[in-house]
N, C-alpha and C positions, 0 to 999 in steps of 0.2 A: 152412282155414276156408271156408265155406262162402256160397252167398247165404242170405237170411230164409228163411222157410217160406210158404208160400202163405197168403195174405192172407183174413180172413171173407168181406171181398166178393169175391175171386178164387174160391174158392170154391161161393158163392151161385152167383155167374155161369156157373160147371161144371155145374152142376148145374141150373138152369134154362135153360139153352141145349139142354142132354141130351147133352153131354160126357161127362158122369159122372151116376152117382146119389146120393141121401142115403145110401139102405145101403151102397152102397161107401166113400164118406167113414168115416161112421160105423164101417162093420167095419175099416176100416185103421186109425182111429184108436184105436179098442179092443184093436188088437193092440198098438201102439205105448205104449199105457195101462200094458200090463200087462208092456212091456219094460222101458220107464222106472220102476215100482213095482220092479221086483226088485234095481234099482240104487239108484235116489233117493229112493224112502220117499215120493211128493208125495202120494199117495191114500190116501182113509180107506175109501171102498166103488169099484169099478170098476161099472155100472150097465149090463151085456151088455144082457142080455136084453130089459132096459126100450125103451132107445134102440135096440136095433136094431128090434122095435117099432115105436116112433115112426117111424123112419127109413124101414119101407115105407108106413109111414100119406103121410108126407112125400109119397114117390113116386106112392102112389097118386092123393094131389091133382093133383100137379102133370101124371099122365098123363090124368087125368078134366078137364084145362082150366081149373082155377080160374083164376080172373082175377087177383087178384094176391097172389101168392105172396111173405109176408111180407122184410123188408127181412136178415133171418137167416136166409130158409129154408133147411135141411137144415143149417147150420152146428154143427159140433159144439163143446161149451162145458162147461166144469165150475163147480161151487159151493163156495163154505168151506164148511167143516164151523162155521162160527158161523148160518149162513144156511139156514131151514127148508124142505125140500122133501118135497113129501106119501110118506109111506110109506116112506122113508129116514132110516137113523139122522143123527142131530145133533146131536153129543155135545159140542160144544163144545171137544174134544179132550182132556177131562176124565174121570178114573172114578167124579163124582159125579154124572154124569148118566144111570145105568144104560143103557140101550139106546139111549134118546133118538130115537124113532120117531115123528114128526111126522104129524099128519094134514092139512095144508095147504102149499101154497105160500105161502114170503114174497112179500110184491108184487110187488120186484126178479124175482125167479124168474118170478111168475105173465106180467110181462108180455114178460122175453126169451123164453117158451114161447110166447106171445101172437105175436110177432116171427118164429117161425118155428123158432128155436134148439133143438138137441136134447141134452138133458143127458146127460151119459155119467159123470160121475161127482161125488163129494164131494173135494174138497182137505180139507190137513194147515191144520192153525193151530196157534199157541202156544195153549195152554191157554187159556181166556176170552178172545186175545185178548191177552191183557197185554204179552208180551216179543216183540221185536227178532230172536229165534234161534226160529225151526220147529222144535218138538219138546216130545213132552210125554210122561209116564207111560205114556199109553195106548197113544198110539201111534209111540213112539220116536223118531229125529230125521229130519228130511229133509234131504238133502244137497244141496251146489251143483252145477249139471252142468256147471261150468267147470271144479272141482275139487272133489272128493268130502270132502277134509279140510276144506271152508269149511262157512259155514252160507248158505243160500239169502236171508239175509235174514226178517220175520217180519213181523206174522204171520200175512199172505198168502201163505208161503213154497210151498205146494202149489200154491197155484193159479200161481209166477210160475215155476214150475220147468215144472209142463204146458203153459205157453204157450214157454218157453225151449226147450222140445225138441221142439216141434212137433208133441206130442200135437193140442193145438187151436187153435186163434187168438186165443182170448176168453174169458177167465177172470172168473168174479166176486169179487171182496174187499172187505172191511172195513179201512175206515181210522179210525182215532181218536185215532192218534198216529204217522202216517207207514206204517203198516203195507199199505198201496198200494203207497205211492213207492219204500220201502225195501227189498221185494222185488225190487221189478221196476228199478230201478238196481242191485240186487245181483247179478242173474240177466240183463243186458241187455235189457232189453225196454223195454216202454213203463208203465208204472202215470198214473194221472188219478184226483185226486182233487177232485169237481166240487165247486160253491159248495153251503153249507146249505140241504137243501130242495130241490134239484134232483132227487135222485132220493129218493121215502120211504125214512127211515128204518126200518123197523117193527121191527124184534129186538132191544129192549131193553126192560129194565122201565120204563124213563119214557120217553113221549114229548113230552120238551120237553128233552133232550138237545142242547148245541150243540159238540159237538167231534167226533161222529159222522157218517161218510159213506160209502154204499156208493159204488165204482170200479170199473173197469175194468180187469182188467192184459191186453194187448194188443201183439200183434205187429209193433203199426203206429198210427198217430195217427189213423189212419181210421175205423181197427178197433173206437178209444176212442169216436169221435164216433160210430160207429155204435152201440155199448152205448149210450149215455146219448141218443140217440136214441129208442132204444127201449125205454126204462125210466124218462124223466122224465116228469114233472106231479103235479100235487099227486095227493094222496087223504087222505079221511078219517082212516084210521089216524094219520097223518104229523100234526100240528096242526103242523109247521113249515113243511112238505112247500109247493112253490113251483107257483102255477098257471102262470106263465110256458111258452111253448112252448119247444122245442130246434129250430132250424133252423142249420144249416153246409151247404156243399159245397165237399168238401175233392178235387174233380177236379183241378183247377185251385190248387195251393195258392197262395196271397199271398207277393207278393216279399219279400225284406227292407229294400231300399233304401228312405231315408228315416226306417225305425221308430226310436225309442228304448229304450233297455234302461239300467235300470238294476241293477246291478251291485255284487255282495258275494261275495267270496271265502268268507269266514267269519264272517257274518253279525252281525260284530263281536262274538265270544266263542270261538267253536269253532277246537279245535285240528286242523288240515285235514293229512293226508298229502300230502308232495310230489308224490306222482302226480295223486292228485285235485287238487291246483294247477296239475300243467301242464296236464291235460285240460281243464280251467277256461281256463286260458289262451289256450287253442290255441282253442275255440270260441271265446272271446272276438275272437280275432283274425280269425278264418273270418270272425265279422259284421259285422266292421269293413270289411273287405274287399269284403264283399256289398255294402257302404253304408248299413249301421246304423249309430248313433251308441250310442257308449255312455261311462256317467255311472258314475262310481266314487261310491257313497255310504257314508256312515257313516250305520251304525241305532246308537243307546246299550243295546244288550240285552247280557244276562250271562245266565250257566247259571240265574240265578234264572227265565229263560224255563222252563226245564226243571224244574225244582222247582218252579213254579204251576201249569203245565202234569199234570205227579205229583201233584199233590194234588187236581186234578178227576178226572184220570180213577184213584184209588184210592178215591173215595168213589164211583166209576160203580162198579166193580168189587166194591165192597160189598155194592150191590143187588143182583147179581142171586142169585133164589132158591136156587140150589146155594152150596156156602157159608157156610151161616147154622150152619152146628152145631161143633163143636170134632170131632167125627171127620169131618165131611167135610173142613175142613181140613186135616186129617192125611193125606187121601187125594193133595191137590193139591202140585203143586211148591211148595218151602217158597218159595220169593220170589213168587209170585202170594201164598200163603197171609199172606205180610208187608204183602203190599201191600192186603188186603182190611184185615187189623187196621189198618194205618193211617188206611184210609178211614173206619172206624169212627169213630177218633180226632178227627176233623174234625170244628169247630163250623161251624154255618150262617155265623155273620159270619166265620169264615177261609174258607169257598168265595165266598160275596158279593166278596171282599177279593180272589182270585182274579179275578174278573170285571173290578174297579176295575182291576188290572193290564191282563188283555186289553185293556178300553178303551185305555187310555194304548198299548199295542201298536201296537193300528190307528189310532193316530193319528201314530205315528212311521213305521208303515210308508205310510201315505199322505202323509206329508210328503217320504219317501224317494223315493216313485214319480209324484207331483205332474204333471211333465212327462213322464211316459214310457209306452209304452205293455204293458210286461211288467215283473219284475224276476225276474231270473237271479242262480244258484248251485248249489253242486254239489247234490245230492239227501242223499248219504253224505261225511262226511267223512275215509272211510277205505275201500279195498277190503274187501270180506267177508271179518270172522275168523273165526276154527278154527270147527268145528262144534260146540266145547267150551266154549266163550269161555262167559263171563255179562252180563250186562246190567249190572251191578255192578261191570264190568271198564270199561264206559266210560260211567260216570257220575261222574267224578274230577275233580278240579283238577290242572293241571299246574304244574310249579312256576315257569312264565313268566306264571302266570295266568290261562291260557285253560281249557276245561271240554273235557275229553275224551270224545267222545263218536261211540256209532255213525251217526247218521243229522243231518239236518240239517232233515228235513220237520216233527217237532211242532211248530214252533212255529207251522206256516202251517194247524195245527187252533187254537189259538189266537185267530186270525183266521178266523171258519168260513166269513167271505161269500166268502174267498178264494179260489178255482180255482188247483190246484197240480198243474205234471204233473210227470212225469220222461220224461225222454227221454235210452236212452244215447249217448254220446257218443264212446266210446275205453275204453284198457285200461289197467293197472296195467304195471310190471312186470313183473308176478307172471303176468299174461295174464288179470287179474279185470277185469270191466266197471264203468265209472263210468259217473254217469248226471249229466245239467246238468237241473237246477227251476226251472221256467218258473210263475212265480206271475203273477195278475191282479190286475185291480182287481174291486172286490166285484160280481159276479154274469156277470163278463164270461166264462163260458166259451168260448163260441163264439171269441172273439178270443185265449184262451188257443190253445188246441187250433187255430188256423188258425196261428197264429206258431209254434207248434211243430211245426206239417207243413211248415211255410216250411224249418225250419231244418233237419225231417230229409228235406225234399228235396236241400237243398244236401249235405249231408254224406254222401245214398245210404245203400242196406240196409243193416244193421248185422248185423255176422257172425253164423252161429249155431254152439253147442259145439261141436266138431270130433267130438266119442265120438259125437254124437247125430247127424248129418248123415244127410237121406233117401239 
């Protein structure tokens, strides 16, 4: 194994110092683009010709003297395919959205291009979105690059596999139900899922959506603070969207001694693999070490987290315009297609009723977190399964009672003021990455994202796949 891959700001700093150029960046990463597609499935378009393009435009700036060359410049970065960018298909990874040829930038997009950033391609998603597992009708599955028989996680799974192999540093995704977090602990890396409103929303048919947040999946915690750097503040589109500024500097990360953490294994329902407990543990012990305190609490949540949680976002998955007919239907995975008919199914006072829960949520997790200044847990509560696995494979009860399940991040959409990151921490096993979930208090990113540079100071780069190594 190998060290991380060079960093957005390492990078930046290559390239404005005159180390290096954008188009070499750029041309190296598009060859690596098209190495990693032929094995791992992560991309829906590779974007040659465009970005390298850009990338002399980049140069050309930077050798005519501009004065300040964006806080991205020349960094190369990819988009889901849920996330619109002009003149590229965005099909949502679905065959009911014909070509899906956009004629604008989403704002997310408009302003990492604004930042400097140069898009080189489209990432894989689950179909609308919906499942845990990268892979869909159209465009088949995407694999883990730890192990090709796993599934990279979902259903940011493209964009956490381009950042895991070094394609790029900084990936964009959509999170609605862990689908940040849950790649990027599946895939080792970093995933951030900022508070509501932090970065606009805009690619959904309603805007007033609260389980919704565009992320970061990121090579490094720096990398995170740098996306969301460059992509927050309110705007129009957003009516949630938060005028608050983004300021961190994460040179210098913050100690751990002194902090509080409070602490859940398995966040009082989920049935957690032993691996994922000892990695849990073994970090737990790191920060005790450092001189953190940490507070073992009881939340009262059951799988019924997850099944409120399912029933907002199948009546999200309802709306949107692809969908509507009984043959597109037919076109789509039959468990998206289920999970639209359900959303149908849903009266207004059973989503209201949903909400009444969330409430009661964030009132148990702030009573949980009261004195502390983070609360940790694992991201997944199991390494990456098969590539084959279902989403219906771990939505079950166990027969000791606990709720089997793949990931551990919905329920911190739930709680949308919440800032949730993941950051890996160690391996299975099996040689799979687990990832520990550093959740805030409501709007605190900055304090999220400094405590978890703290922590992935201490614990140093975290491996990258041995097939993929520069």
């Amino acid at each position: 194994m190998t060290a991380s891959f060079p960093s957005a700001g390492d990078i930046r700093r290559e390239i404005v110092s005159g180390a290096t150029t954008a188009r070499a960046v750029v041309e190296a990463a598009i060859g690596r683009a098209k190495s990693v597609q032929e094995t791992l499935n992560p991309f829906t378009v590779i974007l040659e010709d465009e970005a390298m393009e850009v990338a002399r435009s980049r140069d050309h700036d930077l050798a005519a003297g501009v004065e300040d060359p964006g806080p991205l410049h020349g960094v190369p970065i990819v988009i889901k395919d849920m996330t619109p960018t002009k003149g590229h298909p965005t099909t949502l990874g679905s065959l009911t959205t014909g070509e899906g040829i956009t004629n604008f930038d989403a704002v997310v997009v408009q302003r990492l291009k604004a930042a400097g950033a140069i898009v080189i391609g489209k990432t894989t998603t689950a179909e609308f979105a919906f499942s845990s597992f990268t892979r869909s009708k159209r465009y088949g599955p995407t694999l883990n690059p730890w192990d090709s028989s796993r599934t990279p996680g979902g259903s940011s799974g493209g964009s956490a596999v381009a950042v895991a192999t070094g394609v790029v540093p900084l990936a964009e995704g959509t999170d609605m139900g862990g689908s940040v977090r849950i790649p990027a602990a599946a895939c080792g890396v970093v995933g951030f899922k900022p508070s509501l409103g932090r970065i606009p929303m805009t690619i959904l048919p309603t805007g007033l959506d609260t389980i919704s947040h565009f992320g970061p999946i990121a090579s490094c915690v720096r990398d995170a603070a740098a996306f969301v750097a460059a992509t927050a503040g309110q705007h129009p589109e957003d009516m949630l969207s938060q005028r608050d500024g983004f300021a961190i500097d994460l040179t210098a990360p913050a100690g751990l001694r002194g902090l509080r953490f409070a602490i859940s294994r398995d966040l009082g329902y989920c049935a957690i693999q032993p691996d994922v407990a000892a990695a849990f543990d073994e970090i737990a012990a790191d920060l005790a070490r450092s001189g953190a305190t940490l507070v073992d609490v009881k939340l009262p949540w059951s799988r019924t987290v997850y099944d409120e949680w399912a029933k907002h976002w199948n009546v999200l998955l309802a709306l949107f315009p692809s969908g509507q007919s009984d043959t597109e239907l037919a076109l789509m995975d039959p468990d998206l297609a289920a999970c639209i008919r359900r959303g149908r199914g849903i009266s207004a006072l059973d989503l209201m009723r949903v909400d009444v829960f969330r409430t009661k949520m964030s009132a148990q997790l702030h009573d949980a977190m009261r004195d502390c200044d983070v609360f940790l847990c694992p991201t997944n509560a199991i390494e990456a399964p098969s590539v084959n696995a279902l989403d219906s494979d771990y939505e079950i009860d166990t027969p000791d009672g606990r709720f089997r399940t793949f990931d551990m991040a919905h329920p911190f959409n739930m709680v949308p003021d919440r800032p949730a990151l993941s950051l890996p921490i160690g391996f299975s096993k099996s040689g799979l990455p687990i990832g520990l979930q550093v959740v805030g208090h409501p709007y605190a990113d900055e304090k999220v994202l400094s405590i978890a540079g703290a922590i992935e100071a201490m614990r140093g780069p975290f491996p990258t796949p041995p097939d993929f190594a520069r």
